[in-house]
N, C-alpha and C positions, 0 to 999 in steps of 0.2 A: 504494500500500500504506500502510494506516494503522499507524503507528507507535502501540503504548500502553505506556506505562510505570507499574509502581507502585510507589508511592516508600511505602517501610517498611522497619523495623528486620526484619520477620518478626513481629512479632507475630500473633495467631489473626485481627486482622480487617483484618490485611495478608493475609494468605493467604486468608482470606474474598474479600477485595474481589478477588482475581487470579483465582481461581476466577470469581465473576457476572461478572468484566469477560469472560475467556474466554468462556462461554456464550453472554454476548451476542453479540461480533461472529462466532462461529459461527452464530448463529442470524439474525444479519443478512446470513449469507453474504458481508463482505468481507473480502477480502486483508488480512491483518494480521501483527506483527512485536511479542511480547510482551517483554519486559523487566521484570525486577525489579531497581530501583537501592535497593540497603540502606545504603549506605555514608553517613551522619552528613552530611558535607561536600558529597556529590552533591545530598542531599536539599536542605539546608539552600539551596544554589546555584537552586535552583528558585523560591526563597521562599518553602516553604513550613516552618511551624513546627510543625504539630500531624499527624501518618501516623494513616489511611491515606491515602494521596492519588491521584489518577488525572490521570495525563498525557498527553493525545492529539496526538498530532503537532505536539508541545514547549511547548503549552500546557496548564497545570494547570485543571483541569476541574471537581475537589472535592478538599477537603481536610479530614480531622478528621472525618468521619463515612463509613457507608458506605451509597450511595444505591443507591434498588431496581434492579432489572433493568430497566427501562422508563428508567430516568433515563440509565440505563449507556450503553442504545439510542441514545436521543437524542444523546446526547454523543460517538458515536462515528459517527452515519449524517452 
């Protein structure tokens, strides 16, 4: 089961990105396990500086932009 995390405050293209991440691995058909980490210090502990960011099975994937659906794919097949 792949794990994906999105690291944001909530802002619109943190919810954006949790949104296309969802569709995609629906649409990839695998087992997955969603998570939104908001918390300042969670984020920050990932390394990353700029949300929204995408985490796949504890490694940060993108960060500070949010990538199409096809990128989404790849990053989680």
């Amino acid at each position: 089961m792949k794990k994906l995390q999105i690291l944001g405050t909530g802002c619109a293209k943190c919810k954006k990105l949790a949104e296309i991440t969802e569709q995609a691995a629906q649409s990839l058909g695998v087992p997955y396990e969603m998570e939104k980490v908001t918390e300042i210090q969670k984020i920050m502990a990932f390394g990353v500086m700029m949300t929204p960011a995408l985490v796949v099975d504890g490694v940060v994937k993108v960060s500070g932009r949010l990538p199409s659906p096809d990128e989404i794919k790849t990053m989680i097949a």
